[in-house]
N, CA, C and O atoms as a GROMACS GRO file, in nm:
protein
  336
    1UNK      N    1   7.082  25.093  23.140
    1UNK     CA    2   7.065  25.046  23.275
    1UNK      C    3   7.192  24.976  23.321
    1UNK      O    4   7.240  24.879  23.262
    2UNK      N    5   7.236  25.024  23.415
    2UNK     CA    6   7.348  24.946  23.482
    2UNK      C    7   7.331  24.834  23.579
    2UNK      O    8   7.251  24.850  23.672
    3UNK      N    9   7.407  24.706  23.566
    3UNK     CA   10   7.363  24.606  23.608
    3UNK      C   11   7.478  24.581  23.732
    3UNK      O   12   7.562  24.663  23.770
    4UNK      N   13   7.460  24.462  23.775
    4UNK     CA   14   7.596  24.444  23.878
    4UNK      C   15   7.536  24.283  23.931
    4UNK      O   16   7.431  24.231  23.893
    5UNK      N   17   7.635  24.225  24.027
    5UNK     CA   18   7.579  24.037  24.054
    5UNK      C   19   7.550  24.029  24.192
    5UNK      O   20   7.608  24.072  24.292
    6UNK      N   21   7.453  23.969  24.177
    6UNK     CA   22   7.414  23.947  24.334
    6UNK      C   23   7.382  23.734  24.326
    6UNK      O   24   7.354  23.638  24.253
    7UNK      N   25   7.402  23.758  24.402
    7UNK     CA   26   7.401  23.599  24.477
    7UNK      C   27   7.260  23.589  24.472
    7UNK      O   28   7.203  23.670  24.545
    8UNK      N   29   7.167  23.492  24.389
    8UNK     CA   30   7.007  23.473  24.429
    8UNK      C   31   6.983  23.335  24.455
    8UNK      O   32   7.019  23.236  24.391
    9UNK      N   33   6.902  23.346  24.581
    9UNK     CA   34   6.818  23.184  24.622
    9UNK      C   35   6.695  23.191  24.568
    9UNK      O   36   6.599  23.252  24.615
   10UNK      N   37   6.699  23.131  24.474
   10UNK     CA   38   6.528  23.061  24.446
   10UNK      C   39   6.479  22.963  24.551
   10UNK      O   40   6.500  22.843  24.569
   11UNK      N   41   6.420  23.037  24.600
   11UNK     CA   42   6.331  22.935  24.717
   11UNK      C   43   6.266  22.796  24.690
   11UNK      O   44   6.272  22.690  24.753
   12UNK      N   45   6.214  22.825  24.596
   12UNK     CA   46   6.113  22.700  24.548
   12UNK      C   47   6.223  22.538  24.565
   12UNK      O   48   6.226  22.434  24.631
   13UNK      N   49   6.296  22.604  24.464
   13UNK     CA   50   6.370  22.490  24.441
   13UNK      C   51   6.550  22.498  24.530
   13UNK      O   52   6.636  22.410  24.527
   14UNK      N   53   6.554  22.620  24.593
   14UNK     CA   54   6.661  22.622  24.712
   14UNK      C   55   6.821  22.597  24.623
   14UNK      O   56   6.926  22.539  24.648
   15UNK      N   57   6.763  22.684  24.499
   15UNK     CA   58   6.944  22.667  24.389
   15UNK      C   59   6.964  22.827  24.399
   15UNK      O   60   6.901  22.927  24.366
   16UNK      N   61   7.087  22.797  24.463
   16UNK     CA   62   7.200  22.938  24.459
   16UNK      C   63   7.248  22.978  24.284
   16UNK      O   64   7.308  22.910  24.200
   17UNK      N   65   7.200  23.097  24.277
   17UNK     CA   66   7.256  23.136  24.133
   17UNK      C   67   7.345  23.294  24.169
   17UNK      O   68   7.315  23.385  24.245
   18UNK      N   69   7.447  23.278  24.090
   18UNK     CA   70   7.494  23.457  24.076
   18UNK      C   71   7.454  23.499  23.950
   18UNK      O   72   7.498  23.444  23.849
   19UNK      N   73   7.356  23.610  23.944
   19UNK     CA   74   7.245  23.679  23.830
   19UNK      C   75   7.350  23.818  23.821
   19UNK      O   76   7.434  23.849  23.906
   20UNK      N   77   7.324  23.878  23.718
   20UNK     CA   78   7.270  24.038  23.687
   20UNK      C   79   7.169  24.068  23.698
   20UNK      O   80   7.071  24.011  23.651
   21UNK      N   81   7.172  24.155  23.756
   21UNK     CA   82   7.021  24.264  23.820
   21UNK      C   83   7.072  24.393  23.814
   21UNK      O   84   7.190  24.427  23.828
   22UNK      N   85   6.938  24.490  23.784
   22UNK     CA   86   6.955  24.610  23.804
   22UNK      C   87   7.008  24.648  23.966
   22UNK      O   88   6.996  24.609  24.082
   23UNK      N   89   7.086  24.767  23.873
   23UNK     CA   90   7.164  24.869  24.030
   23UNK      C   91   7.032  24.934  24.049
   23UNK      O   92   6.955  24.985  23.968
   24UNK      N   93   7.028  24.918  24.194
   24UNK     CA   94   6.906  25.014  24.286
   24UNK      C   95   6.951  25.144  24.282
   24UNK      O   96   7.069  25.173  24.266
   25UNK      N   97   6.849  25.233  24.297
   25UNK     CA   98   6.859  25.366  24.273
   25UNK      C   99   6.855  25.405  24.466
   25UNK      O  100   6.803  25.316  24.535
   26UNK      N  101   6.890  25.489  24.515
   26UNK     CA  102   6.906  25.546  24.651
   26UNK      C  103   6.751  25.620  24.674
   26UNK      O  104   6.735  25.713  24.594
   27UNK      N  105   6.657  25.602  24.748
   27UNK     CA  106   6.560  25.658  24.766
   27UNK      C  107   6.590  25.786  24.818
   27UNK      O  108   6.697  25.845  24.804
   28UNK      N  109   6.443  25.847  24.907
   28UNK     CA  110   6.503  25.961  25.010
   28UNK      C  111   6.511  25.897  25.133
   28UNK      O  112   6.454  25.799  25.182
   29UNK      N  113   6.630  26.005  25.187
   29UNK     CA  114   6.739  25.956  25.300
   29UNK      C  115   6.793  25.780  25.311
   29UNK      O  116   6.813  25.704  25.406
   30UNK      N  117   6.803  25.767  25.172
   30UNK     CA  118   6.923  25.661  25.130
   30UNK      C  119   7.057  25.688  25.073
   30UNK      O  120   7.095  25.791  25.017
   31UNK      N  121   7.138  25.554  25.100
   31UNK     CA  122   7.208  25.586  25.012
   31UNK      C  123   7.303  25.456  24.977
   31UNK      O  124   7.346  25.380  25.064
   32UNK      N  125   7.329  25.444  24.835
   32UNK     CA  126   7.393  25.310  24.767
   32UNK      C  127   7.490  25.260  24.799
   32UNK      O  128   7.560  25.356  24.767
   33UNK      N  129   7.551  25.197  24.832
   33UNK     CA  130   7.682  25.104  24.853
   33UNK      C  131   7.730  25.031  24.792
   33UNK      O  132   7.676  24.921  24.778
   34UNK      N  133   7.873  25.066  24.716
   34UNK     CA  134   7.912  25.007  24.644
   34UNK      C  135   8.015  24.881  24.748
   34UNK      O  136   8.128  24.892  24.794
   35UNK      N  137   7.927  24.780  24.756
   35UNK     CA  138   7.934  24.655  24.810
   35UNK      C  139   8.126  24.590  24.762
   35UNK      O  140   8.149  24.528  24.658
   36UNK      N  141   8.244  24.627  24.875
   36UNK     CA  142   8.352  24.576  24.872
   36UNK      C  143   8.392  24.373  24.912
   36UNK      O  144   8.471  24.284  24.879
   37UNK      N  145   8.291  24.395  24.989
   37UNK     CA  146   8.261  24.243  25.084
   37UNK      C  147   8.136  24.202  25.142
   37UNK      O  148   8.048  24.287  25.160
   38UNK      N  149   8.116  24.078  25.176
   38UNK     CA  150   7.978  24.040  25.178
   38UNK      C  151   7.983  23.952  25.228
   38UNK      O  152   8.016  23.860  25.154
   39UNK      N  153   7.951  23.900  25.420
   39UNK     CA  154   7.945  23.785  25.438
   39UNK      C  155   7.824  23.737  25.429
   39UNK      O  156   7.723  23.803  25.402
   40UNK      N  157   7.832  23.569  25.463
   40UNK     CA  158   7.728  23.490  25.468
   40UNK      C  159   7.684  23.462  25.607
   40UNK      O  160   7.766  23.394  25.670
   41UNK      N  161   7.590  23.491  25.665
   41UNK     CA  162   7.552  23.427  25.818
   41UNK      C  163   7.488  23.310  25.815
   41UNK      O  164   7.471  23.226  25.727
   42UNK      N  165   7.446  23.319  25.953
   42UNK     CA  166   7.372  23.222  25.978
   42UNK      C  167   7.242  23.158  25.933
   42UNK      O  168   7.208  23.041  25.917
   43UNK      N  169   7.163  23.306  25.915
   43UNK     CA  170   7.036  23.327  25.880
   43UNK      C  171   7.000  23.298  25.721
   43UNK      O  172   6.894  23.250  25.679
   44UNK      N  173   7.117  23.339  25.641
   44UNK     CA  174   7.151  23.300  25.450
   44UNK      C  175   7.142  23.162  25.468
   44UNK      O  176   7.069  23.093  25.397
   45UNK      N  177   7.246  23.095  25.605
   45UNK     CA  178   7.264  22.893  25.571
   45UNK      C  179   7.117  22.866  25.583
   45UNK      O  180   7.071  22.776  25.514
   46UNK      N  181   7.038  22.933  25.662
   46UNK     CA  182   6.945  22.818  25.693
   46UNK      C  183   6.840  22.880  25.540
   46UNK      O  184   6.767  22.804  25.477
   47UNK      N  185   6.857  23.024  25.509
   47UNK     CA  186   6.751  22.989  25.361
   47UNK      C  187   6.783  22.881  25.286
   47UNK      O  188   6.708  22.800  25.232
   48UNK      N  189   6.940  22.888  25.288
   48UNK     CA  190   6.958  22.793  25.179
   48UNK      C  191   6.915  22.658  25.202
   48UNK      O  192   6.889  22.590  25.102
   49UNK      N  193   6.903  22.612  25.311
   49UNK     CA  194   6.907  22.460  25.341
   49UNK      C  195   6.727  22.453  25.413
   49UNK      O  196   6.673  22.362  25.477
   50UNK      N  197   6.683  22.559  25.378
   50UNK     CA  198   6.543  22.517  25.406
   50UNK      C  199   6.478  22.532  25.532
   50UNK      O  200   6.357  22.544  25.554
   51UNK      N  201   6.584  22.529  25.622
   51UNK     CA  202   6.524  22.507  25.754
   51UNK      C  203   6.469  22.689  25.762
   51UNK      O  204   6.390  22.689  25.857
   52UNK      N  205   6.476  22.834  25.705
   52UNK     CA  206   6.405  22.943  25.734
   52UNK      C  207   6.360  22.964  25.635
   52UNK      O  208   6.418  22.940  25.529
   53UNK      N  209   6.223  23.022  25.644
   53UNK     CA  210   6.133  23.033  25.521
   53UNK      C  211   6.098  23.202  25.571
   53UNK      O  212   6.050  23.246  25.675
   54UNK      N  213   6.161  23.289  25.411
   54UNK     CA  214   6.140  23.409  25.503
   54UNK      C  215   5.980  23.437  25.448
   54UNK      O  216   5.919  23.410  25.344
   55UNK      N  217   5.936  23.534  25.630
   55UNK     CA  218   5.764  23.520  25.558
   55UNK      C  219   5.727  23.697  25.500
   55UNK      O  220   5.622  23.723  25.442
   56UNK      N  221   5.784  23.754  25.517
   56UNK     CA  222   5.746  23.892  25.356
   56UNK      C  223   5.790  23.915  25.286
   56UNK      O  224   5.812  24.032  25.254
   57UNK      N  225   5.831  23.800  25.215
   57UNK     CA  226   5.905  23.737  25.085
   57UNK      C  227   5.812  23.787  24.966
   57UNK      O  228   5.707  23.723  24.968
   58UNK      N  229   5.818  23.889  24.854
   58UNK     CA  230   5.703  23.940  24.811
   58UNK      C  231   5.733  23.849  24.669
   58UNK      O  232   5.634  23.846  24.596
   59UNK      N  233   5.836  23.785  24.625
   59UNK     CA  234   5.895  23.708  24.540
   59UNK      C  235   5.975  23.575  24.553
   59UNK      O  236   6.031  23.548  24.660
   60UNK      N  237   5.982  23.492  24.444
   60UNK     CA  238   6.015  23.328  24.524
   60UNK      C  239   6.193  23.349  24.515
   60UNK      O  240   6.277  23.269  24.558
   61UNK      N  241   6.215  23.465  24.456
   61UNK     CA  242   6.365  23.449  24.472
   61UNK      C  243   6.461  23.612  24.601
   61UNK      O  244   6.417  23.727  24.612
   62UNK      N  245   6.558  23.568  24.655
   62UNK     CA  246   6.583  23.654  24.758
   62UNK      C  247   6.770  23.662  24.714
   62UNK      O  248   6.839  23.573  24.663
   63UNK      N  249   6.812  23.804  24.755
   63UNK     CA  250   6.946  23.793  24.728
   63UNK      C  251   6.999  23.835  24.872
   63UNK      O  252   6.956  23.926  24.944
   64UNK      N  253   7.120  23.731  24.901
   64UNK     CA  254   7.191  23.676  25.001
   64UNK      C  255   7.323  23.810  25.020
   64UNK      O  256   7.368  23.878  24.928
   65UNK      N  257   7.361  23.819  25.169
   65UNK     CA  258   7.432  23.880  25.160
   65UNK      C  259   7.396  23.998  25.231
   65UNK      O  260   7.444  24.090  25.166
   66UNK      N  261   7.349  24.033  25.308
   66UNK     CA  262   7.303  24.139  25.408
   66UNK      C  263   7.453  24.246  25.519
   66UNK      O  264   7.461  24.358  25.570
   67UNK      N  265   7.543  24.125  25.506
   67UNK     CA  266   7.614  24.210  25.591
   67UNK      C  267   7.775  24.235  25.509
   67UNK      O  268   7.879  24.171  25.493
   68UNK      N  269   7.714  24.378  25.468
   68UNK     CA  270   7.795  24.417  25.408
   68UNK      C  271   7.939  24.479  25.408
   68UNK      O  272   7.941  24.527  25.522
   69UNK      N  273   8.058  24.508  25.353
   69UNK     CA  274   8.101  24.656  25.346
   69UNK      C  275   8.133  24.766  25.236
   69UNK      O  276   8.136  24.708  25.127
   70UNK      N  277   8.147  24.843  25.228
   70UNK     CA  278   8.194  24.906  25.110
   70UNK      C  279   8.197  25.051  25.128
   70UNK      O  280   8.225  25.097  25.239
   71UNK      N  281   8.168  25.138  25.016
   71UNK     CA  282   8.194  25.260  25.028
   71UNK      C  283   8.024  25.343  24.949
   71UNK      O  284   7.946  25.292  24.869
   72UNK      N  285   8.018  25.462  25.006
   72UNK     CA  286   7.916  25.497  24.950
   72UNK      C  287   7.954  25.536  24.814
   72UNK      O  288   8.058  25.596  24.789
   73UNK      N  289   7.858  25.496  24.714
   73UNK     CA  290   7.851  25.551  24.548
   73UNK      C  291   7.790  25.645  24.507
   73UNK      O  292   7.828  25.717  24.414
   74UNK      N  293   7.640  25.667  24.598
   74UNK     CA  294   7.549  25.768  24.595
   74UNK      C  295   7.428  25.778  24.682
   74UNK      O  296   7.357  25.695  24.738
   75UNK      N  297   7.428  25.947  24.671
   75UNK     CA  298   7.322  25.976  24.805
   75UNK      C  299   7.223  25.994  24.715
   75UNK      O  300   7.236  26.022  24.596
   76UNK      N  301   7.104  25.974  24.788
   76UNK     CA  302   6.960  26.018  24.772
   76UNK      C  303   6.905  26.121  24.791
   76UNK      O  304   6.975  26.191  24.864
   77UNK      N  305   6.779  26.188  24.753
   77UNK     CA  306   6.758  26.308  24.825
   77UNK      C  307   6.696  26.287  24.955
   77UNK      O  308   6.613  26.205  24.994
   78UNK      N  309   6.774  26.405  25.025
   78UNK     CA  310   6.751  26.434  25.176
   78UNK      C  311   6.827  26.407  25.211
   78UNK      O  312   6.801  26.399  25.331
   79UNK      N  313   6.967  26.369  25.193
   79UNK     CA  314   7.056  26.280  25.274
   79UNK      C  315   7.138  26.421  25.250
   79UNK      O  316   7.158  26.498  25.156
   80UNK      N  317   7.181  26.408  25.406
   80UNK     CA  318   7.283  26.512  25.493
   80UNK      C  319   7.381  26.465  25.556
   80UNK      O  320   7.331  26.369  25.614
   81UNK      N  321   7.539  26.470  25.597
   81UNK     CA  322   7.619  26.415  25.616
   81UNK      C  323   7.693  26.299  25.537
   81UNK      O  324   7.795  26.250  25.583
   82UNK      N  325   7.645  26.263  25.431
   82UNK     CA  326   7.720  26.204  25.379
   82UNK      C  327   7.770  26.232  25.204
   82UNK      O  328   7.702  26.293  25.121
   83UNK      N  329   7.865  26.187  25.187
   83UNK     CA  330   7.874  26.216  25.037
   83UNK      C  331   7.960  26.087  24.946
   83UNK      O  332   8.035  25.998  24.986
   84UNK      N  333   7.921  26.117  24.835
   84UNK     CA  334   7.965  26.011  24.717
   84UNK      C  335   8.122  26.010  24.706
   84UNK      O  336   8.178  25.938  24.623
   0.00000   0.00000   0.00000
């Protein structure tokens, strides 16, 4: 299994950790990004500091970092127009 680091907020207790986690696999009509840059907004400060509580949070921990860039690594099936 190939791993890679993501930035995680444990909610409970609101401590920033950088983990290994499994690499996501590309569903259909997905596709993976190998993540070059990664900012932080607005919406990451306030998990961190409490003031946003996200509500379909299916787990107490969330990884930060939504706005990405990079390059694609791999397509999924169904995916048309793009390639690895």
């Amino acid at each position: 299994m190939q791993l890679m680091q993501a930035a995680r907020l444990h909610i409970p207790s609101r401590t920033l950790t950088v983990e290994e986690v499994p690499v996501p696999a590309p569903g259909p009509g997905q596709v993976l990004v190998k993540v070059e840059a990664a900012g932080v907004c607005l919406s990451d400060v306030h998990l961190i500091d409490g003031t946003l509580t996200p509500v379909h949070l299916q787990r107490d921990t969330v990884t930060l970092g939504h706005e990405v860039s990079g390059t694609i690594a791999e397509c999924g099936p169904d995916v048309t127009g793009w390639t690895a």
